[in-house]
C-alpha positions as CSV (number, residue, x, y, z in Angstrom):
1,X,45.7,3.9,-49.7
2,X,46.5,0.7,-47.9
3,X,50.4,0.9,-46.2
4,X,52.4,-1.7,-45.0
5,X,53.0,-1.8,-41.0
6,X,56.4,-0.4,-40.9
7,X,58.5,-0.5,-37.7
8,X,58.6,3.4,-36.8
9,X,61.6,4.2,-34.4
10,X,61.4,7.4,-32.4
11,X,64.6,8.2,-30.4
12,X,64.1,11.1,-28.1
13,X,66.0,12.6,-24.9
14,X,63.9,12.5,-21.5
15,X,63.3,16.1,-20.9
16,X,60.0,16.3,-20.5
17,X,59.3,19.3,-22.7
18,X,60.7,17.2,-25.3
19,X,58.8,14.5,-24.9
20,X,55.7,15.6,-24.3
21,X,55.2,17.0,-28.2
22,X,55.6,13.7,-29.6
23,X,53.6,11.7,-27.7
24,X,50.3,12.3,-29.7
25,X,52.3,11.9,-33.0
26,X,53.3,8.3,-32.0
27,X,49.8,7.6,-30.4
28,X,48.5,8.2,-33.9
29,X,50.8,6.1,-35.7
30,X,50.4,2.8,-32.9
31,X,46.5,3.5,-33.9
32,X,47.3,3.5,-37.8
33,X,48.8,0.3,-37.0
34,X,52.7,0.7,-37.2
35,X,54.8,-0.8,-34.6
36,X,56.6,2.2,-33.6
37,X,59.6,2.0,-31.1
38,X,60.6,4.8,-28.8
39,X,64.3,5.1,-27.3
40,X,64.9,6.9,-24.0
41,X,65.9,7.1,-20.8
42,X,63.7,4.6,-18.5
43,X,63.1,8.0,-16.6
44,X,60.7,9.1,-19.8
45,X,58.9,5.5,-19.1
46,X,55.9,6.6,-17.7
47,X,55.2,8.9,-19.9
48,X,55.9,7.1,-23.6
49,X,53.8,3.9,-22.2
50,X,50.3,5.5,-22.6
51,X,51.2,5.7,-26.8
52,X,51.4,1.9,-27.0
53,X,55.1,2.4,-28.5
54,X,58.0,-0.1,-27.3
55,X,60.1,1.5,-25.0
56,X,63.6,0.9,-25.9
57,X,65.6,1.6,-23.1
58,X,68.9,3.5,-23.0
59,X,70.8,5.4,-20.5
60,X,71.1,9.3,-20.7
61,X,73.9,11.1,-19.0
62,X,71.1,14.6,-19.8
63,X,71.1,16.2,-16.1
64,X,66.9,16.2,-16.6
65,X,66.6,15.2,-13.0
66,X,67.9,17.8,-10.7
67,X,67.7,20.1,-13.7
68,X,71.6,21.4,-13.1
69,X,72.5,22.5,-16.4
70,X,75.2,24.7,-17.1
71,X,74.8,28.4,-17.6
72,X,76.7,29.1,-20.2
73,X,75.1,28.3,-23.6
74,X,78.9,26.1,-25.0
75,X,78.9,24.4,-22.1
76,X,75.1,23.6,-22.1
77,X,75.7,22.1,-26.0
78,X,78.6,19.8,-24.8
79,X,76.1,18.5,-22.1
80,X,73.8,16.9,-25.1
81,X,77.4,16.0,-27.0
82,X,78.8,14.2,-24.2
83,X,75.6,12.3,-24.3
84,X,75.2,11.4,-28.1
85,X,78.7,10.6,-27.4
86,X,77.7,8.0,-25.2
87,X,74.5,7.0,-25.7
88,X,75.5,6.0,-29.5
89,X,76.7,2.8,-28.3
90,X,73.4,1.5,-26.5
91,X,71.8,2.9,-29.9
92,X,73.2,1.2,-32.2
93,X,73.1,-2.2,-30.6
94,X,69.3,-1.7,-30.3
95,X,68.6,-0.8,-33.7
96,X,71.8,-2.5,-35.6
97,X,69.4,-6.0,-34.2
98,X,66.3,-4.5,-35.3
99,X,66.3,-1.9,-37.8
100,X,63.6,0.7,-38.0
101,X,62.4,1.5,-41.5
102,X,62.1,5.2,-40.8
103,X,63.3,7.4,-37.6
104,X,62.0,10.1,-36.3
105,X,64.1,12.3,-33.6
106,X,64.3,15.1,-31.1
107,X,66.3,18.2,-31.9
108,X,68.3,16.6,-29.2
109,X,69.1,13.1,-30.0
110,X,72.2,13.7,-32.2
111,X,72.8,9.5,-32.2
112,X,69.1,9.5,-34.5
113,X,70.9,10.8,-37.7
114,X,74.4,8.8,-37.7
115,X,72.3,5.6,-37.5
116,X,69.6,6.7,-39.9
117,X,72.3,7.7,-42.2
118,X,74.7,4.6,-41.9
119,X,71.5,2.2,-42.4
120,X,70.4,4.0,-45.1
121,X,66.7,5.0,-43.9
122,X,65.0,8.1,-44.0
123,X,64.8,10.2,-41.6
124,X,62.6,13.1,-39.9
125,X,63.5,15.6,-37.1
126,X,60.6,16.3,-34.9
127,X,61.1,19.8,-33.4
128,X,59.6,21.5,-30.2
129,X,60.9,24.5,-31.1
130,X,61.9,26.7,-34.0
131,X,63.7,25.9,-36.3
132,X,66.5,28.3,-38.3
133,X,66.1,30.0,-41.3
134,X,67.7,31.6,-44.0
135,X,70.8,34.1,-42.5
136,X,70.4,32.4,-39.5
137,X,74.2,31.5,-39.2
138,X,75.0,34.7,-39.6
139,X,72.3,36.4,-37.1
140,X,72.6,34.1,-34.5
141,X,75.0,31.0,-34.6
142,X,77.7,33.8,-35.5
143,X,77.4,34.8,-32.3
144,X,77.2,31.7,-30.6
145,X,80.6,30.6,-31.7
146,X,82.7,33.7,-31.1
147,X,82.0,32.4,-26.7
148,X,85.0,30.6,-25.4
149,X,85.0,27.0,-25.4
150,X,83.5,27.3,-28.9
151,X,86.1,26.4,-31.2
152,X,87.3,23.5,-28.9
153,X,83.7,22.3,-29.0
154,X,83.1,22.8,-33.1
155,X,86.7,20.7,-33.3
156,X,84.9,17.7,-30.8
157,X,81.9,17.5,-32.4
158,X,83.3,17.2,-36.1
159,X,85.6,14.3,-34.9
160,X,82.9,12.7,-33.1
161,X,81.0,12.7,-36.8
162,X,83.9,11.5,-38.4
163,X,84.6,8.2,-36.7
164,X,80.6,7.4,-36.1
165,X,80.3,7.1,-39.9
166,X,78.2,9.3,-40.4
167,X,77.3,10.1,-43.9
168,X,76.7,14.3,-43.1
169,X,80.2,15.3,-41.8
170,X,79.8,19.1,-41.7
171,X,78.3,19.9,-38.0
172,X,76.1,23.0,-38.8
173,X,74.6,21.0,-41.0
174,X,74.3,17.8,-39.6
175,X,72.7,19.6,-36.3
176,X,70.9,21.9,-37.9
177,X,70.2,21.5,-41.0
178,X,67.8,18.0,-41.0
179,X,66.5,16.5,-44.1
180,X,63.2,16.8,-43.0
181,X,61.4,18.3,-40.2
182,X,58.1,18.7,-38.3
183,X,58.1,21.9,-36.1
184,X,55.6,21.0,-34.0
185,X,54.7,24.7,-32.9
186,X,52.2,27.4,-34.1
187,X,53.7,28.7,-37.0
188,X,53.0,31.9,-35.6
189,X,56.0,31.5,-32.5
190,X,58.8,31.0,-35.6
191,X,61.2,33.8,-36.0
192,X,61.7,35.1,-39.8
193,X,59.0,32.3,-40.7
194,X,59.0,33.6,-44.2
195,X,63.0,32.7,-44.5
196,X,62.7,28.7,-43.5
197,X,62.9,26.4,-45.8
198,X,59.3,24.8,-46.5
199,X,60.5,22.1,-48.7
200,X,62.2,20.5,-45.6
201,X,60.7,22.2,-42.7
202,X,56.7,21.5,-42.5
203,X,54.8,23.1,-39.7
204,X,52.1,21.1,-38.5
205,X,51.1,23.3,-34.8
206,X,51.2,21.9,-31.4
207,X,50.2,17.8,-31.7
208,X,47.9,17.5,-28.7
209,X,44.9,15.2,-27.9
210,X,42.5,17.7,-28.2
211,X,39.8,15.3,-26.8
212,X,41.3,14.5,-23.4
213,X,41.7,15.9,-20.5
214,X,38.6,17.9,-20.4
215,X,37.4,16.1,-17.2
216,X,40.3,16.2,-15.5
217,X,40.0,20.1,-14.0
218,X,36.2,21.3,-13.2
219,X,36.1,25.0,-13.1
220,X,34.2,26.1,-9.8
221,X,30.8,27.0,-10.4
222,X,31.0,30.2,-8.8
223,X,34.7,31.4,-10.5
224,X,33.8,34.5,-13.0
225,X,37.3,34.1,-14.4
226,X,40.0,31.6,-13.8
227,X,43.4,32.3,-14.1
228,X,46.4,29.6,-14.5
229,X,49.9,30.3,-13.1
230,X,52.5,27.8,-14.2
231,X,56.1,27.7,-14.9
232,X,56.4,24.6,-16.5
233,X,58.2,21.3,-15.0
234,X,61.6,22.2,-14.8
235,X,62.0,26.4,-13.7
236,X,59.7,25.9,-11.0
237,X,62.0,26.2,-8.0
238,X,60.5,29.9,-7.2
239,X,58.6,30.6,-4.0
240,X,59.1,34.2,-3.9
241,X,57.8,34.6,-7.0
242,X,54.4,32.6,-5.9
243,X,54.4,34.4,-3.3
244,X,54.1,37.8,-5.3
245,X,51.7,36.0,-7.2
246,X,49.5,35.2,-4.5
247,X,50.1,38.9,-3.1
248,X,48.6,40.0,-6.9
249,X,46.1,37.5,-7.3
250,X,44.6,36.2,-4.1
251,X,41.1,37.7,-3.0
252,X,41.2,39.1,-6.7
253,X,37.1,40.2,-7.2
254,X,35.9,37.4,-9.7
255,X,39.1,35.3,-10.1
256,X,39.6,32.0,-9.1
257,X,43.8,30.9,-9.3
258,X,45.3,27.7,-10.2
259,X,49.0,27.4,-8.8
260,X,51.4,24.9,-10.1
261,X,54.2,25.3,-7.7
262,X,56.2,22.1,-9.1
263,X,57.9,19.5,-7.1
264,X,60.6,21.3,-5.5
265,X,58.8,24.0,-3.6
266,X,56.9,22.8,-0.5
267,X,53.0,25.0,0.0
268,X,54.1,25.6,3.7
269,X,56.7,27.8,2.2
270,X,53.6,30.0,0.3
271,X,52.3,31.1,3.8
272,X,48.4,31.5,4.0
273,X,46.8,30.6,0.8
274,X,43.5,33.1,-0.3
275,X,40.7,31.6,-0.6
276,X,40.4,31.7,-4.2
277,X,43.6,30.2,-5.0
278,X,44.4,26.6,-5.0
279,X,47.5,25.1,-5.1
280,X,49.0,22.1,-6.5
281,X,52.8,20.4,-7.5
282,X,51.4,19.5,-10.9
283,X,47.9,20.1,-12.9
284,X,46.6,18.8,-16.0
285,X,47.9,22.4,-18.0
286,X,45.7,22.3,-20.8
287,X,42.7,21.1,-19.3
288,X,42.8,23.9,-17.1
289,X,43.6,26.3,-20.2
290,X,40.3,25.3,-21.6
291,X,38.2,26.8,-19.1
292,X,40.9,29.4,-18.2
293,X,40.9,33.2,-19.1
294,X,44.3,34.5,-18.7
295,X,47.7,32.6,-18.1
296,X,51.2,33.8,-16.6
297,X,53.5,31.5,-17.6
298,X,57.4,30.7,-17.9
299,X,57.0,31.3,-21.6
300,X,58.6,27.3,-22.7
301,X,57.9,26.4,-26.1
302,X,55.3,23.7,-24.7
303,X,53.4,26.5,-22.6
304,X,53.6,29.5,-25.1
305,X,51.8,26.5,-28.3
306,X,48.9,25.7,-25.5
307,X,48.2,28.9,-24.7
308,X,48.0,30.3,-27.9
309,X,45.9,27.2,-28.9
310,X,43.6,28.3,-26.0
311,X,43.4,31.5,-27.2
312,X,44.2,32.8,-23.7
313,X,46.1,35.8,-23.2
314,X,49.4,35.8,-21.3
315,X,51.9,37.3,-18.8
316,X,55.4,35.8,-20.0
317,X,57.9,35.6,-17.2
318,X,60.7,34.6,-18.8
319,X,63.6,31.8,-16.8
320,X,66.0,30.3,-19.4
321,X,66.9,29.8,-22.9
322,X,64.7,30.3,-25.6
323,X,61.7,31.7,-23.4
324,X,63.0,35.6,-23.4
325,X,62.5,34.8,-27.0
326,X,59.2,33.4,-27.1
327,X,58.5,36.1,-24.2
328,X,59.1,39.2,-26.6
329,X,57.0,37.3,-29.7
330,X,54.1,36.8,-27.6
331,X,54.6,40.6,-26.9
332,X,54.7,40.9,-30.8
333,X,51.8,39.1,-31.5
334,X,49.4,41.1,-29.1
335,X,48.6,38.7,-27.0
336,X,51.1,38.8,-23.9
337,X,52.6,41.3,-21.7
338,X,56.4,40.2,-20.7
339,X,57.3,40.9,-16.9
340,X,61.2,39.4,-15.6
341,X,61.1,38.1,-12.7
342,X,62.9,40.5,-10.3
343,X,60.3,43.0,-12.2
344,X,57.8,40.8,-11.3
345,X,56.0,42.7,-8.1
346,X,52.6,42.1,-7.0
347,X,51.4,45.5,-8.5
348,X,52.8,44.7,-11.8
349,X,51.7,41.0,-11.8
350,X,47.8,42.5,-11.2
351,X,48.3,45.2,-13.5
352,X,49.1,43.4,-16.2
353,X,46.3,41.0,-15.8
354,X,44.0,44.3,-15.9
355,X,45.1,45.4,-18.8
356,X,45.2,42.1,-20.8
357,X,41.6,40.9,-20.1
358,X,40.3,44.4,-20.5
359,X,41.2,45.0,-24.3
360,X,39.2,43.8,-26.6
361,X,41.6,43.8,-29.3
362,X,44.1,41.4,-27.0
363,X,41.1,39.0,-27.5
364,X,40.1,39.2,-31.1
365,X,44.1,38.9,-31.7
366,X,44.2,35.1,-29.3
367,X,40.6,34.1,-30.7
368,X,42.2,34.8,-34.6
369,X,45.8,32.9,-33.4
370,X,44.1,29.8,-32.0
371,X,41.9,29.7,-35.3
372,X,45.5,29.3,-37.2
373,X,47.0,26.7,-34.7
374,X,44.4,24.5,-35.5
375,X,44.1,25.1,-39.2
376,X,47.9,23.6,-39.3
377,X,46.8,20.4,-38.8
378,X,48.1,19.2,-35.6
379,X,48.3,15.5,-35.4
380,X,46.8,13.8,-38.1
381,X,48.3,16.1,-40.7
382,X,52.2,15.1,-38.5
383,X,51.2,11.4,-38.7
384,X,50.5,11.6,-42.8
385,X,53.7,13.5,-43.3
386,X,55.4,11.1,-41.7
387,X,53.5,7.8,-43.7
388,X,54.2,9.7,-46.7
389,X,58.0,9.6,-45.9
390,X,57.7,6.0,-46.0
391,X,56.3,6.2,-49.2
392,X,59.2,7.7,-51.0
């Protein structure tokens, strides 16, 4: 079937864990031959520039850069209010001049739905993460809204609906309930998967180039396993914990290590480095994870999806938000043993590792999880969903 080019608008928040999962999505749809737009923060330039989208430039108030968020999860939410809040404006001057005839958005970027829903354009919520489910006001928002500050922030938000026109007033819904969604995640890391809604919420797996990157890392010749040790881009301020690692892990018999130690921590704060580690402030993650055997990792959304689509198993260490949760599913699923970090010693860093590579069942259980990652679809199958929505 022949399509028109439509004029695609992605508007997104510059946390890179947030960007990163749509990248291939609107990489696919520049190659279908849509002129798709992408609003962000100039910061999240570099990275949207490779998709051939437009970058459309706004100003986000998100404290991405220095990664100061605040503790407590109320105060965390009025962060991303403050900046729909704010960010509306530049929005809605970009797009009232040059109206997209869909939009796709983050789970973030709050602005996406009052100006889909005041022009009159569908709509569909791209999500890094899961999504909620049947009960799930009850299980878990409940909760959520009996912390201080949460009433006052219910009452903001509401107003803030009310005089931005939007068309959805109620705020659980309008934040999270979308119309229609892509969880871009195995379907595998969703909690109570069989209580979402599948005639909104379609789960398509991680969206990733599978083709690249493969020459980016070369696996020595002479490593009999590799291990990868990364805590993502944003919990990575944690040299005593590399240090343990490197305690657990260096001069290992047969393992060669792969440190990702971030931008924050200098390698003269490591000490001496084994012989078999090596140790850099960024690596290309899932070129490494190809030729890797085992993984400890932060547990994020982003790295929990590309290990299980390497079929590696994992050591979860756990920093923030949602990855205790994704920590103790990875437990569920087989494939991960979940250390916190102040539990995190040497001995148990090594015995874990041990134990994970040396059951057999650990690996029939990653080999059979990858298998269903990639029967989701992944890209292509995201990128026909969202043509389809233009069809309607």
């Amino acid at each position: 079937m022949t399509r028109h080019r439509a004029h695609i608008a992605m508007i997104g928040i510059p946390a890179v864990s947030h960007v990163l999962p749509s990248l291939e999505i609107i990489r696919e749809l520049v190659a279908r031959g849509h002129r798709v737009t992408y609003a962000n923060d100039p910061a999240a330039a570099d990275l949207i520039a490779p998709t051939g989208a437009e970058l459309v430039p706004y100003a986000s108030s998100l404290p991405v850069a220095d990664n100061d968020w605040p503790e407590d999860p109320i105060g965390a939410m009025g962060v991303f209010l403050d900046d729909a809040v704010q960010a509306l404006p530049q929005l809605r001057e970009a797009y009232d001049r040059d109206p997209a005839d869909l939009y796709l958005y983050d789970i973030g970027a709050y602005p996406a739905r009052v100006i889909a829903e005041t022009q009159g354009r569908p709509l569909m919520q791209l999500s890094p993460t899961y999504v909620s489910w049947e009960g799930y006001e009850e299980e878990v928002a409940a909760h959520l809204w009996a912390l201080p500050g949460a009433d006052a922030y219910r009452e903001r938000f509401t107003r803030w609906l009310a005089e931005s026109g939007a068309v959805t007033t109620d705020m659980d819904a309008f934040a999270g309930r979308p119309s229609q969604a892509l969880a871009t995640i195995p379907k595998a890391m969703q909690p109570n998967a069989d209580r979402v809604d599948t005639s909104t919420v379609t789960f398509v797996g991680p969206c990733f180039d599978l083709r690249s990157g493969s020459d980016d890392w070369t696996r020595p010749a002479e490593a009999e396993r590799v291990l990868l040790v990364s805590l993502g881009s944003a919990y990575t301020r944690q040299p005593e914990f590399y240090r343990r690692c490197l305690a657990a892990f260096g001069d290992l018999p047969g393992w060669h290590v792969v440190l990702q130690i971030g931008k924050y921590v200098d390698p003269a704060e490591l000490g001496a480095i084994p012989s078999n580690v090596e140790v850099h402030s960024w690596v290309p993650q899932r070129a490494v994870l190809e030729r890797a055997d085992a993984f400890v990792t932060h547990a994020g959304m982003g790295g929990s999806s590309e290990g299980l689509l390497a079929g590696v198993p994992m050591i979860a260490v756990p920093q923030g938000v949602d990855q205790f949760t994704n920590a103790d599913r990875l437990v569920e699923l087989g494939v991960a043993r979940r250390i916190d970090t102040a539990d995190a010693t040497a001995e148990a860093l090594r015995t874990a590792l041990e134990e994970l590579v040396g059951d057999p069942e650990v690996a029939r259980r990653s080999e059979r999880l990858r298998a269903e990652a990639l029967a989701e679809g992944g890209t292509k199958r995201a990128a026909d969903l969202v043509e389809a929505l233009l069809d309607r």
